[in-house]
matplotlib code that plots the C-alpha trace (Angstrom):
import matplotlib.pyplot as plt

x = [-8.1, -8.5, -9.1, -10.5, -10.8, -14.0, -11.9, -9.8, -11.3, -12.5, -10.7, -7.4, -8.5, -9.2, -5.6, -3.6, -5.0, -4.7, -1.6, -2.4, -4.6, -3.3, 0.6, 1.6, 4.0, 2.2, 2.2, 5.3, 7.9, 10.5, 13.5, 15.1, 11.5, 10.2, 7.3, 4.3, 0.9, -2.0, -0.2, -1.2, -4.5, -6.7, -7.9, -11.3, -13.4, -11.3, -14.4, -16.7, -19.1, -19.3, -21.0, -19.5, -20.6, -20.7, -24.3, -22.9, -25.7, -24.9, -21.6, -23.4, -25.4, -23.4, -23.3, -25.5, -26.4, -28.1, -29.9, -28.5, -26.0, -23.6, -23.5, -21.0, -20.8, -17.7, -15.8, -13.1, -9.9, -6.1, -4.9, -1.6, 0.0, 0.0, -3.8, -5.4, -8.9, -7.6, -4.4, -7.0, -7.7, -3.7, -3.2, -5.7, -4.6, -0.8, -1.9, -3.5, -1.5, 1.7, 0.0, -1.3, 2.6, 3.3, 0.7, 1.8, 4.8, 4.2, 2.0, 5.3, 7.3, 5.1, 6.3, 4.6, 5.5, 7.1, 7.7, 11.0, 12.5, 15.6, 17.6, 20.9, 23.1, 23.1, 26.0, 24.2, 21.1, 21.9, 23.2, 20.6, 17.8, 19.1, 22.2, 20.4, 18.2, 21.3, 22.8, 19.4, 19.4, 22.9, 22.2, 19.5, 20.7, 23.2, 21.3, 19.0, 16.5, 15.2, 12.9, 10.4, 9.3, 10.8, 8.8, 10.9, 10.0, 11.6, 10.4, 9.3, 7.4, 7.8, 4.9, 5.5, 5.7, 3.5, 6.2, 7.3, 11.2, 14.4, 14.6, 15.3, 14.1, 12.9, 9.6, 10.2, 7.1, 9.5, 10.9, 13.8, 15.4, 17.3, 20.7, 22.9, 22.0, 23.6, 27.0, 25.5, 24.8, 28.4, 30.0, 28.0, 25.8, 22.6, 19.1, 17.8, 14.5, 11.9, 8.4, 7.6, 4.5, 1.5, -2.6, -2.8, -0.3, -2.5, -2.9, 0.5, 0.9, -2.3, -0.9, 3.0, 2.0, -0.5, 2.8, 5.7, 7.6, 6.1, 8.5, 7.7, 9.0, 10.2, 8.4, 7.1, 7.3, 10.2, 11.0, 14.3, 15.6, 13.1, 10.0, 11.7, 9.8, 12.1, 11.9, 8.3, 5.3, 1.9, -1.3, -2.7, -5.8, -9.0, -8.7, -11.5, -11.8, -12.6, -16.5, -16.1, -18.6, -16.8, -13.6, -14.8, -13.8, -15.9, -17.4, -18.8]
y = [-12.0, -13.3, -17.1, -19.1, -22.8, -23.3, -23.2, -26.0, -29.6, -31.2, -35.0, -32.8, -31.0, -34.3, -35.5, -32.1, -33.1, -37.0, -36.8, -35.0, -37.7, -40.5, -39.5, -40.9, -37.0, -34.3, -32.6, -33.6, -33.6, -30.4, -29.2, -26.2, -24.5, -25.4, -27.7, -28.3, -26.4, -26.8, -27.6, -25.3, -24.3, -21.7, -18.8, -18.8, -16.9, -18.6, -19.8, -18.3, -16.1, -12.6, -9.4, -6.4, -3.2, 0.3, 2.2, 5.7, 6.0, 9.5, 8.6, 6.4, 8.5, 8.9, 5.0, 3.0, 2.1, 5.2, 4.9, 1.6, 0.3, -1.9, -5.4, -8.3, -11.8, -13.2, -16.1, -15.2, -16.3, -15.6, -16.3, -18.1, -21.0, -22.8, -22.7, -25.9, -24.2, -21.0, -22.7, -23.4, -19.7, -18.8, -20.7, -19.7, -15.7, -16.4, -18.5, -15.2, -12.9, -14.9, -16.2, -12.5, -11.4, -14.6, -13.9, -10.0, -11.2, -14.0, -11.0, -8.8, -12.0, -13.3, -16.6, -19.3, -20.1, -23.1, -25.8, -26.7, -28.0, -27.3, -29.8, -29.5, -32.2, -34.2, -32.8, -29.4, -30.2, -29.3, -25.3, -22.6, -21.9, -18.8, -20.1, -22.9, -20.1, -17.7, -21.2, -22.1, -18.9, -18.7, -22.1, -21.2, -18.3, -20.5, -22.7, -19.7, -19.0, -15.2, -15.0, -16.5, -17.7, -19.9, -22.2, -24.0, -27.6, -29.1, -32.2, -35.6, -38.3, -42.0, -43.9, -46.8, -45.7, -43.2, -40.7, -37.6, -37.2, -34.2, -33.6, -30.1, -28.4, -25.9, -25.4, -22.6, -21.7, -19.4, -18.2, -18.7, -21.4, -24.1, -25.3, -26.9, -28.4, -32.1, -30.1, -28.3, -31.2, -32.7, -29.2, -28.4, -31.2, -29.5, -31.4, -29.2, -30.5, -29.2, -29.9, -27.8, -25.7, -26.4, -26.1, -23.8, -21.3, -21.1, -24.8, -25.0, -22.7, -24.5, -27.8, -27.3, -24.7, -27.4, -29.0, -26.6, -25.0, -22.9, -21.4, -18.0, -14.8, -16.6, -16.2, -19.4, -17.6, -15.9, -13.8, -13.4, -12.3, -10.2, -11.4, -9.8, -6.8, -4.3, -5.1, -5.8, -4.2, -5.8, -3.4, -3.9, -6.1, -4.1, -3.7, -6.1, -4.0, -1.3, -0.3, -0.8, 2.4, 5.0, 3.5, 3.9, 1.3, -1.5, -2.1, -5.0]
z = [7.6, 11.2, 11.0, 13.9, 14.9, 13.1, 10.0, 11.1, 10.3, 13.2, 12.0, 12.5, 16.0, 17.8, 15.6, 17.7, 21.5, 20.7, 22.4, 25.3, 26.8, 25.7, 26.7, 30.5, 30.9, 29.6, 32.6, 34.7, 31.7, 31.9, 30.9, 32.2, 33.2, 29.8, 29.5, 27.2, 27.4, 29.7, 32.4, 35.0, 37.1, 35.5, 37.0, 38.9, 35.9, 32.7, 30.7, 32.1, 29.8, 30.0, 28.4, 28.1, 25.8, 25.2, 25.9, 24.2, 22.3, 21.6, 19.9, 17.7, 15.9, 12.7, 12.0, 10.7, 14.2, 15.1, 18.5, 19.7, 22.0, 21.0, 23.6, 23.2, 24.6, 25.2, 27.0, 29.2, 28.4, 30.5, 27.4, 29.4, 27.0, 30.7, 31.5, 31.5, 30.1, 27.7, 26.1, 23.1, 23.0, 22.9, 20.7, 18.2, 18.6, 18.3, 15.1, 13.6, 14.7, 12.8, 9.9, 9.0, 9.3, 7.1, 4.5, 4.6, 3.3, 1.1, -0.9, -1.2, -1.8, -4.1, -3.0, -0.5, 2.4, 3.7, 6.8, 7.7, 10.7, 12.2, 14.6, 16.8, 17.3, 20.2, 21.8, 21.4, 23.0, 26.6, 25.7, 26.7, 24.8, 23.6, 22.3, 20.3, 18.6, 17.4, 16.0, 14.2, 12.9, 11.7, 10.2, 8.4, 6.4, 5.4, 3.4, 2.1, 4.3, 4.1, 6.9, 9.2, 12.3, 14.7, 17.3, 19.9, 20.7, 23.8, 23.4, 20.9, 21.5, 21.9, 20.9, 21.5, 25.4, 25.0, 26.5, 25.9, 26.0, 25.2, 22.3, 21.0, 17.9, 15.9, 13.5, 11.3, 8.8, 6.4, 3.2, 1.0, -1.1, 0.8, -0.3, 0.9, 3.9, 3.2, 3.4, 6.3, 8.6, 7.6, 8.6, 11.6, 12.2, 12.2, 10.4, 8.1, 6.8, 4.3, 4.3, 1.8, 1.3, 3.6, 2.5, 5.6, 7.5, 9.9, 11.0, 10.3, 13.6, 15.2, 15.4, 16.2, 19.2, 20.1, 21.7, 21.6, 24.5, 27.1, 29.7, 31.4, 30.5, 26.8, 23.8, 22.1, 18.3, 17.7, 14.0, 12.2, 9.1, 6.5, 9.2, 12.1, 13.3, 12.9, 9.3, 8.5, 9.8, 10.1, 10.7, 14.3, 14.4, 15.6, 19.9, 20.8, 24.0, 22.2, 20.8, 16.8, 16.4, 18.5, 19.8, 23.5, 25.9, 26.4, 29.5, 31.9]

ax = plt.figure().add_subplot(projection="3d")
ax.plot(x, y, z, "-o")
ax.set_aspect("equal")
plt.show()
């Protein structure tokens, strides 16, 4: 079931963007092409409302809708992480699109899911993203983790200078039970942390893309072990360009 920001309390939306304004870097701090979101121009119509619909009337007949059109308003959105305007937006749809592929499993499972973080040592934390990732992953199904998603942080903050600095690491809202990770830190010197089971999965994903990684061409969310794609499959939300009584495309 889709959820949305309504469903989010507002105390904890004004907590997620608290940050944003009152940090002195949001915007100019960058590591290797990755930064935070909102950081870029939007595009001249982000915002901006629009209607679009489908006037097949004809098609329509067989529904319940007999005789009518079917007319939608809508804001549009680029849906970029890096828009200034539509990050809100992004993040909201990659929040439903990975909490339905959590709560998919977590029905098969029959187990919740959790928070954990993963961290590298500091001699690690310059090697490419990718390289950090296959070692998080590697790390984690050593101490027992089945499955789940990764979300790449570049970055922590300071407080007490109200900065953002390097600091690599990974959110993972997952599966499995952890072991070992005392002797897993001595052996590799990885953090292993978990936060256990959250109220909501989907603020969960909210919040941590709030500030996570954006870089072009890379994806944010990444899936491993029984969550990876080429083992679990998720039914495709309804196309929202698409008319809901006759599957024509919608149009402006």
């Amino acid at each position: 079931m889709n959820q949305n920001l309504e469903t989010y309390p507002a105390s904890k939306r004004s907590e997620i963007f608290e940050l944003m304004h009152e940090s002195q870097n949001w915007l100019d701090i960058e590591h290797d092409g990755w930064k935070l979101p909102a950081t870029k121009d939007a595009k001249e119509d982000c915002g901006k409302w629009k209607t679009k619909g489908c006037l097949n009337v004809l098609a329509h007949q067989h529904t319940e809708f007999k005789g009518k059109a079917f007319i939608k308003t809508f804001q549009n959105s680029c849906y970029r992480a890096s828009c200034e305007i539509c990050y809100k937006k992004w993040m909201a749809r990659e929040s439903n699109k990975a909490t339905r592929r959590i709560q998919k499993y977590e029905k098969l499972s029959k187990s919740p899911a959790k928070h954990i973080i993963i961290s590298p040592p500091h001699w690690k934390h310059f090697k490419p993203i990718r390289e950090l990732r296959k070692e998080a992953y590697k790390v984690l199904k050593q101490v027992g983790a089945v499955g789940g998603s990764l979300i790449f942080h570049p970055f922590r903050y300071n407080r007490d200078y109200k900065k953002w600095y390097y600091s690599p690491h990974f959110h993972i809202i997952g599966f499995g039970w952890l072991v070992g990770t005392a002797e897993s830190y001595k052996k590799q010197g990885w953090i292993v942390k978990n936060k256990g089971v959250r109220e909501s999965v989907f603020a969960t994903y909210y919040y941590q893309l709030s500030h996570a990684g954006v870089k072009h061409g890379y994806h944010t969310v990444t899936w491993f072990g029984d969550l990876s794609y080429s083992k679990l499959k998720v039914e495709e939300e309804p196309n929202p360009d698409e008319c809901p009584l006759c599957r024509a495309k919608l149009r402006l």
